[in-house]
C-alpha positions as CSV (number, residue, x, y, z in Angstrom):
1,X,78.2,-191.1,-1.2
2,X,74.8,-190.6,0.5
3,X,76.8,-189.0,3.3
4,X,78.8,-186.0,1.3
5,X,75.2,-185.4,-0.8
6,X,73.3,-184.6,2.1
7,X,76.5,-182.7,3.4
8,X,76.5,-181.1,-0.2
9,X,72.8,-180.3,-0.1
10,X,72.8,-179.2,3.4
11,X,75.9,-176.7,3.2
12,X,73.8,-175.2,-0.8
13,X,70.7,-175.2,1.5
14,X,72.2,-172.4,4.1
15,X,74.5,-170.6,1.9
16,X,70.6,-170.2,-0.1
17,X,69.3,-169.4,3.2
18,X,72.0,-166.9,3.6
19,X,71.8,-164.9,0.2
20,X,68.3,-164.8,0.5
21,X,68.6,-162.7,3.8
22,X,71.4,-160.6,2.2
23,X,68.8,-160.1,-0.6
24,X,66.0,-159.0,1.9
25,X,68.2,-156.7,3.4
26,X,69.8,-155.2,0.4
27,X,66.0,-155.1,-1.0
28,X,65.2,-153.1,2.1
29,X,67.8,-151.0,2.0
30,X,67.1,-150.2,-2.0
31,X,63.2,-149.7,-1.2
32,X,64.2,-147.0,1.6
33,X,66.9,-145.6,-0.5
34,X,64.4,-145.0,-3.6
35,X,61.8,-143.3,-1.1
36,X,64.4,-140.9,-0.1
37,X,65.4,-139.9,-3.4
38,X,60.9,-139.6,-4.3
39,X,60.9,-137.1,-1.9
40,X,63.6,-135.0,-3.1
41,X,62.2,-135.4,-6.6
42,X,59.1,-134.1,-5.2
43,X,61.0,-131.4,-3.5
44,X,62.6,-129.7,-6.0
45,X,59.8,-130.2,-8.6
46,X,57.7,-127.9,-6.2
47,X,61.2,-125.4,-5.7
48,X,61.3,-125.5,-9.7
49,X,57.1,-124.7,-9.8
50,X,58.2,-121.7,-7.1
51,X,60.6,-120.2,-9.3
52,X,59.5,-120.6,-12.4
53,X,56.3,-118.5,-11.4
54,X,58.5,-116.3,-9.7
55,X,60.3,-115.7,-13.2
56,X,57.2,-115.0,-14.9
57,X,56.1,-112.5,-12.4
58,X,59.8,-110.7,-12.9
59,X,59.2,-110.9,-16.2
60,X,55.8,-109.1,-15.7
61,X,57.1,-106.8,-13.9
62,X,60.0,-105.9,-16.6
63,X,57.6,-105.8,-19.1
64,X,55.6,-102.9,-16.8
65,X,58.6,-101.3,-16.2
66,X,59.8,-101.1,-20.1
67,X,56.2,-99.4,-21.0
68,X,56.7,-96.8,-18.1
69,X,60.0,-96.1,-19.2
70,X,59.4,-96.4,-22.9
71,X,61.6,-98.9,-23.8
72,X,59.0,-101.1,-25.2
73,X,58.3,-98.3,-27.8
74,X,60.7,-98.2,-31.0
């Protein structure tokens, strides 16, 4: 009986061992992965910023344009 417990523990004590590893890994893997996707959040936050000023210089300029043109006048 003594025998097949410490068999028992042993056998729980590496397959422990083992998922902890897996864990580690898979942690790393998941840490690296989240970085990745940070920086393409960051990315296209500062594309979005770039176009949306963009848009509100077209939109300056449309508003110009209108006034030369007399569009803006009714």
């Amino acid at each position: 009986m003594t025998l097949k417990t410490q068999e028992v523990r042993k056998t729980l004590t590496n397959e422990n061992f083992k998922v902890e590893e897996e864990m580690k890994r898979h942690y790393a893997h998941q840490k690296t992965e989240n970085s990745r996707l940070q920086q393409q959040v960051t990315a296209l936050r500062g594309e979005k910023t770039a176009l949306d000023m963009q848009l509100i210089e077209l939109e300056r300029r449309m508003a110009e344009v209108e006034l030369q043109v007399g569009v803006g006048e009714q």
